[in-house]
N, C-alpha and C positions, 0 to 999 in steps of 0.2 A: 598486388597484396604482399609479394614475397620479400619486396622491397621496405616495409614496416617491419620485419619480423627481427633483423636485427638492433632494431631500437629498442628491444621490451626494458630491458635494464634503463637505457636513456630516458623511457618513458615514468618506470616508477619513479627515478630517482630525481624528475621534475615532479612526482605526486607527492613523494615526502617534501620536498623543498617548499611545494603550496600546501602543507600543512592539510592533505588529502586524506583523514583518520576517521575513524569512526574508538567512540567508546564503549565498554560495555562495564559491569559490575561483579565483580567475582568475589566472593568472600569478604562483602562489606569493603573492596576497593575497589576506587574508579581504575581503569587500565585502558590506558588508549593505546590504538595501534593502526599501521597504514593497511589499507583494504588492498588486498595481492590484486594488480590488474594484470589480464593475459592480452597478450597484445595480439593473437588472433580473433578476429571477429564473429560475429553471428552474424549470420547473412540470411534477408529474408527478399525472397523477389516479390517481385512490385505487385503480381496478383495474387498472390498468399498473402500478403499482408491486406489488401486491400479488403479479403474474405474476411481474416482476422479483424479489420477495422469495423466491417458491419456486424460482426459480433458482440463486440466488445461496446459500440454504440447502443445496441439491442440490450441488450446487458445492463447496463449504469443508467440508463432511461428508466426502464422497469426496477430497478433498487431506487430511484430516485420517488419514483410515484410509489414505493409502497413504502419507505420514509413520511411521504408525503402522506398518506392514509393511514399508517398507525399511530398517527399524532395528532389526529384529527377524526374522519369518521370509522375508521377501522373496519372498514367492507369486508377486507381480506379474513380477518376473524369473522368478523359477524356471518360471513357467507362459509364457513369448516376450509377453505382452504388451508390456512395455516393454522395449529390449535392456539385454544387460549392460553391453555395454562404451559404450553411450550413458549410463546411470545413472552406475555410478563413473566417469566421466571427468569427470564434472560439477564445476565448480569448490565447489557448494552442500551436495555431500555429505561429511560431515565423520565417516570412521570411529571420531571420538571418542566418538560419540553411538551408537554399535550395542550396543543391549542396554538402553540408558539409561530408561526408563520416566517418563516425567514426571505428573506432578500429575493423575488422572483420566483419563491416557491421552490429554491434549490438547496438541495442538503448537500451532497456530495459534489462538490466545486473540484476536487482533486479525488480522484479515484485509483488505488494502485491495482489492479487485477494482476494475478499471480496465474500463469500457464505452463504449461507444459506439453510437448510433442514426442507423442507414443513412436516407437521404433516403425510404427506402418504409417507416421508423417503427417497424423490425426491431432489435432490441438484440442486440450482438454485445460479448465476452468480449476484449479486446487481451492485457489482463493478470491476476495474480495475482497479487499483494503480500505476503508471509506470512512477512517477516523485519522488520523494521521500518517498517510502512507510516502516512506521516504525513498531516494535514491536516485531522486532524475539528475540530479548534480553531477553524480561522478561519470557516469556516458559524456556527461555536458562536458566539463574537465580533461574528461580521458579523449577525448576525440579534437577537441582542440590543439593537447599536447602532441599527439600523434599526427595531425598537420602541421607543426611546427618542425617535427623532427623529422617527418617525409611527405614533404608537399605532392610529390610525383605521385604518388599513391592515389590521391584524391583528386588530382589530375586526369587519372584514367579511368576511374571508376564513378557511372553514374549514379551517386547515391542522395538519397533524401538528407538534407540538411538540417543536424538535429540541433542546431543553434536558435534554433526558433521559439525552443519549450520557454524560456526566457518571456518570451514578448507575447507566447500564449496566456502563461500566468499573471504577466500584467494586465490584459484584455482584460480576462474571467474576472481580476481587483478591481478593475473600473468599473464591469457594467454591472456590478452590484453594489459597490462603491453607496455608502449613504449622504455621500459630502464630506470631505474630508478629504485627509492625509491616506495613503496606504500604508499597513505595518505588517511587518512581521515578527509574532511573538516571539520570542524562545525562551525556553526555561535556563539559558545561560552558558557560561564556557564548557559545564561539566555536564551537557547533555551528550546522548551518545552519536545526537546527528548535527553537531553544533559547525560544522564545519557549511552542513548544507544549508543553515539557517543565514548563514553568512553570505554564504556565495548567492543566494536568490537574492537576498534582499539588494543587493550590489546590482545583479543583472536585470532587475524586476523596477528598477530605481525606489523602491520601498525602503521605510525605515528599518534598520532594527531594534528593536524594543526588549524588555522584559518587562518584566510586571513592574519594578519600579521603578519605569517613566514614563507611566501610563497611571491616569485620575477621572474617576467618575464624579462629574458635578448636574446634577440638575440631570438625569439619567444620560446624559451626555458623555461619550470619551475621547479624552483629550492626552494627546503626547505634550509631555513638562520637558522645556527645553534648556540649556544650561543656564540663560540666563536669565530663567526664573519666565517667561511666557510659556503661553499653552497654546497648541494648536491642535483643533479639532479631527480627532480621527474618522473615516468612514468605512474602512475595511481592514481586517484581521487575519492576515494571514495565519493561525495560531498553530503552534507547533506546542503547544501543551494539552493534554489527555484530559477530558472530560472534569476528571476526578480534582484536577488541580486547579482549574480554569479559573474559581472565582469560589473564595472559601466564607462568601456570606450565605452560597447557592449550596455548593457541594459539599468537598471535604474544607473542615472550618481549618484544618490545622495548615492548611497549606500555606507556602510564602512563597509562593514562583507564580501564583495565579493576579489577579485585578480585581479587588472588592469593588464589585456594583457593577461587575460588565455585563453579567446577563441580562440583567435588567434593563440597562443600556441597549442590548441586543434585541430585550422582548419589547421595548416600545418601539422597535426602527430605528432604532439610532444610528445604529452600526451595524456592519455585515461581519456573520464568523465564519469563515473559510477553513474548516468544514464545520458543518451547523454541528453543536450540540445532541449528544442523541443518536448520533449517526451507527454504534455500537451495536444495535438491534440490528441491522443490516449484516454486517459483517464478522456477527456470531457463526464458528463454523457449522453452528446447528441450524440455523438459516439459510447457510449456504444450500442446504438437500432442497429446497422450498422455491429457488431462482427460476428454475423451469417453469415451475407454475405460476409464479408471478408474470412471468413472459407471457404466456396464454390469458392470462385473468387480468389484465391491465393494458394487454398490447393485443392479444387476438392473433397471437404468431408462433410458429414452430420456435423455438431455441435455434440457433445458427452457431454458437458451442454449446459443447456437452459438458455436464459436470463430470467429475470420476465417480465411478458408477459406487454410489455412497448408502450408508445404511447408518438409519436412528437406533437403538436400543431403546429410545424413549418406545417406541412402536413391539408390542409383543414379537409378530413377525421378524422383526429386524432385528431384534433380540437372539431370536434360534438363530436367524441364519450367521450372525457375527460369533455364538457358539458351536456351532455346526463347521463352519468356516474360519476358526480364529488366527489360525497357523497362516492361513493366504491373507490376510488383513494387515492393513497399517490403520493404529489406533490412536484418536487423535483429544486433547483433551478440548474441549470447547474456548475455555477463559484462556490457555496462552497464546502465544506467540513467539516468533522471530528462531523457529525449528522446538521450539522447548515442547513440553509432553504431547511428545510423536513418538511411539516404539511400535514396532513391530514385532508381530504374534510370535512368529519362529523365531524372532531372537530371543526369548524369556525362557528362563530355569524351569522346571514343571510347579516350582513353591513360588516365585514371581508367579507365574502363571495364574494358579489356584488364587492366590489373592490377588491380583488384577480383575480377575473374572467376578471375585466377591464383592470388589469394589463400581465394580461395572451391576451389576445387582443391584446396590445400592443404592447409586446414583445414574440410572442411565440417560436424565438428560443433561451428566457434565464430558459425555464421551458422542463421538462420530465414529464408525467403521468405516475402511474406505480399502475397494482392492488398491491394489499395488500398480501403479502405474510405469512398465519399464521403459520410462525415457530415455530419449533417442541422446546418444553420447555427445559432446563436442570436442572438438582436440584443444589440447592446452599446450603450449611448450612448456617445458619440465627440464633444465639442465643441458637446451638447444635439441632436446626430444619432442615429438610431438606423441602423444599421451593422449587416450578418450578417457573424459570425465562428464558425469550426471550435470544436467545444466538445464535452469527455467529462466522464464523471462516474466518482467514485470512491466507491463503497457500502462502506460498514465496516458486516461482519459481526464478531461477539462472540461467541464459542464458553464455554460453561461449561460449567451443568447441560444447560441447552439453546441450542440454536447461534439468535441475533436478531440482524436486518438493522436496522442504525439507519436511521430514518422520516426521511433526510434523505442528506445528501452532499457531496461538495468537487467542485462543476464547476468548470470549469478552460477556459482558453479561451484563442487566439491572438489575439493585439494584431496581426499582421499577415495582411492580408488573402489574400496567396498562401500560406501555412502551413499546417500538417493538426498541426505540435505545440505543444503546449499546456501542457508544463512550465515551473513556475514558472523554474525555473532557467534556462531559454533564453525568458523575458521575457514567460511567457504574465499574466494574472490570472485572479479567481476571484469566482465568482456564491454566491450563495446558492444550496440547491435547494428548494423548495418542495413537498412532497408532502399531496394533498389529502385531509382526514381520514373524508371520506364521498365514497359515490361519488353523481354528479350523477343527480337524476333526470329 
């Protein structure tokens, strides 16, 4: 490994040259920028991961069946495990989708699960990603580069070979494939994951599309090709949000979406990768609800744990997030990508007071969750090595059968007082390293 370590410079400066960015929005401007990669890895051996895989299997199975049941007979409500008026209040559950059956009865085709390993080497569940979750691209990238510039490296070390996510995600497009072409949507150059939209479609041999080269005729869709033919589409890779997808369905104002795909979608036309709808799963106020789904669907202990999390929707859980607010990290339900997460001790005592009134308010648009102190990774920092906070993001592929790609997107804070580690709020990203036999 020691032998990679003076490439890190060689290696960003092959990531900027492939146009390796991620965008975000600031102040009503696009602003792109390269995602810092640390050329030290994450290393997970061959039977911790292997524990982590049937986790994470257990996991997106059960989100998978209870998609499956609230869009249809809704057991889970009807029998108090989940409430009602906690479910439909969710901004993810999308009544268009009740009854709608998609391609093999699968929602979540691409699953990003979000983890993290407590300082006593305990892997814990933050998140659930199950509407468009990105990032398998740049490990894919970063790890290619990095055999390019020290082959010897990967020579001596036996590791699982993460060039495969590639040919997984074309599998999971076939075997729900409705006839047709494969595509992958994107909402275009000035998305913030446009680079990743590129690079699959390339390695996945899929098109890439946006909305205007794609036409619903006859609930049928079809890719317009420049020289005026159409060929029939049968799966969707879609990298656009619910909201945008098809603005005859959702929001009308949209122009990055496909008038007439869902419909397309609800006769069987086409498969949408990831089903519509999928939101309800992947609300963090859902998230507290996974364990129980595991038991009431599957008949099993959980094999991860959540962070040990608390509703204010629930009176109980209300004291104790008052009672407790100084040890809490508080999470808003509707965002994402690190945005409304603050912690208790860091607030003014007048932040405070109105946080806490706004938490009143509204407690089913908040989670409480203790603090989970994750186990450091080293970074080089100016040919230092340096501990920073760092999670990993496992992509699970759900088909015929549900597989944990042998790799992932760790993710890690550039500053040293921080616990987030979205790229979007300035974090970078490691390779993960998972080892292909276990040591003897």
């Amino acid at each position: 490994m020691d032998g990679l370590f003076k490439h890190q410079a060689e290696v960003n400066t092959l990531l900027a040259r492939y146009g390796v960015r991620f965008g975000i929005y600031q102040d009503k401007k696009f602003i792109e920028q390269l995602f810092p990669f640390d050329v030290i890895p994450r290393t997970i051996a061959h039977d911790e991961f292997a524990q982590l895989e049937r986790g994470l299997i257990q996991r997106v199975t059960a989100l998978n069946l209870f998609l499956a049941d609230m869009y249809s007979d809704k057991r889970i409500v009807r029998e108090g495990i989940v409430p009602e008026e906690f479910v439909f209040s969710s901004s993810g559950y999308l009544p268009q989708c009740d009854g709608v059956l998609p391609a093999q009865g699968i929602y979540s085709h691409i699953s990003g699960i979000d983890l993290v390993q407590s300082e006593d080497g305990t892997w814990y569940v933050l998140e659930d990603n199950l509407r468009i979750p990105s990032g398998a691209s740049y490990p894919m990238i970063a790890r290619e580069l990095c055999r390019r510039c020290s082959p010897s490296t990967f020579n001596h070390n036996q590791l699982a070979d993460n060039r495969d996510y590639a040919k997984l995600l074309q599998v999971t497009m076939h075997q729900v494939n409705r006839g047709g072409l494969n595509v992958i949507l994107t909402p275009g150059r000035y998305n913030a994951a446009y680079f990743e939209h590129s690079y699959l479609a390339e390695n996945t041999e899929a098109l890439l599309a946006t909305g205007n080269d794609l036409i619903v005729e006859n609930d049928t869709l079809y890719y317009k090709e420049y020289n005026g033919k159409k060929r029939q589409v049968g799966a969707v890779y879609r990298r656009i949000s619910d909201d945008y997808l098809d603005p005859l369905i959702f929001s009308s104002d949209s122009l990055i979406g496909v008038p007439g795909i869902f419909q397309a979608y609800k006769k069987g036309n086409v498969a949408l990768l990831n089903a519509p709808g999928n939101g309800i799963a992947d609300d963090k106020g859902t998230y507290y609800f996974v364990p129980r789904m595991i038991h009431f669907y599957l008949n099993e202990e959980p094999i991860l744990q959540n962070a040990p999390t608390y509703l204010p929707f629930y009176p109980q859980d209300m004291r104790y997030i008052l009672a407790h607010f100084d040890d809490l990290v508080l999470k808003d339900v509707a965002e994402a990508g690190g945005y409304g997460v603050v912690f208790g001790r860091s607030m003014s005592k007048e932040r405070k007071e109105a946080f806490i009134q706004l938490l009143k308010n509204e407690p089913r648009r908040f989670i409480g969750q203790e603090i989970i102190y994750f186990r450091d990774l080293d970074i080089l920092d100016n040919e230092q090595r340096l501990p920073r906070k760092a999670d990993l993001r496992a992509f699970v592929l759900t088909g015929k059968t549900v597989q944990v790609w042998k790799s992932g997107l760790t993710r890690f804070s550039r500053d040293q007082e921080s616990f987030i580690v979205n790229s979007s709020q300035g974090g970078g990203f490691k390779d993960t390293w998972v080892y292909s036999q276990a040591k003897k």
